[in-house]
N, C-alpha and C positions, 0 to 999 in steps of 0.2 A: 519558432517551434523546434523543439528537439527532433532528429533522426531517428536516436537511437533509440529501440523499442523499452526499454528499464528505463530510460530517461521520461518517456512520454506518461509509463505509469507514476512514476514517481513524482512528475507535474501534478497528475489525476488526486494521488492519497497527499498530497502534500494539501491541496486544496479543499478535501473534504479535514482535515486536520484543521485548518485554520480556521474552517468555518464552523467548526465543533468547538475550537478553543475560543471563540471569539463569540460563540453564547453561553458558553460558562461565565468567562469574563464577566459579561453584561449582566447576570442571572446573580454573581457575586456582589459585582459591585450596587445593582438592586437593592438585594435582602438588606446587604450592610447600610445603605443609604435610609430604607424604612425601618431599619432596628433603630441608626441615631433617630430619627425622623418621631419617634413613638415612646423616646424616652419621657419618664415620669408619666405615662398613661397605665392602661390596663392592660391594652396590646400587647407591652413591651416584651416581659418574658417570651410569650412566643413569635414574635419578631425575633428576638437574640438567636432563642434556639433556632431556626430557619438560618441565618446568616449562618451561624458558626456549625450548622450541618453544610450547608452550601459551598463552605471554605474549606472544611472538610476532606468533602468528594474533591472539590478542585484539584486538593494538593493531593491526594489519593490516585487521581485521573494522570496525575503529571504537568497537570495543566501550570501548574503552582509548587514551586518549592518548599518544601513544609516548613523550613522556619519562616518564609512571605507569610507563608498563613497562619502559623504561630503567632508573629509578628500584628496582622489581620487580628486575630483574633483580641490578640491582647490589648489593644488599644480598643477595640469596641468594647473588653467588660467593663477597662478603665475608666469609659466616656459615663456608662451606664454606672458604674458604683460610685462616680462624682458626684452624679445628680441624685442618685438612692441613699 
């Protein structure tokens, strides 16, 4: 454990960060999973839009570099305009 008092907070937010970034992640990589998961159903459309608002916020949050999620994005409309 750190000493120094900026040290000790900076363990503290570094921690709540990671755990903030690490249910975006999951919450991403979700929607994206039941967007492909729902192609060629009724579902799909609002599966897509859910993913690609969730990708979104990501890269908006910092969580995610906008072209990652540019990138994200584009391959799921791809996956989805194959099969449509």
């Amino acid at each position: 454990m750190a000493n120094i008092k900026s040290q000790k907070k900076r363990i503290l937010t570094n921690q709540k960060r990671h755990e903030r970034n690490k249910a975006v992640n999951a919450e991403v990589r979700t929607r994206t999973k039941r967007a492909t998961e729902t192609i060629g159903t009724d579902d799909n459309a609002e599966a897509v839009r859910l993913a690609v608002k969730r990708i979104d916020s990501a890269a908006s949050k910092g969580m995610m570099h906008k072209n990652a999620a540019a990138r994200k994005k584009s391959r799921l409309m791809k996956k989805v305009n194959a099969a449509g």
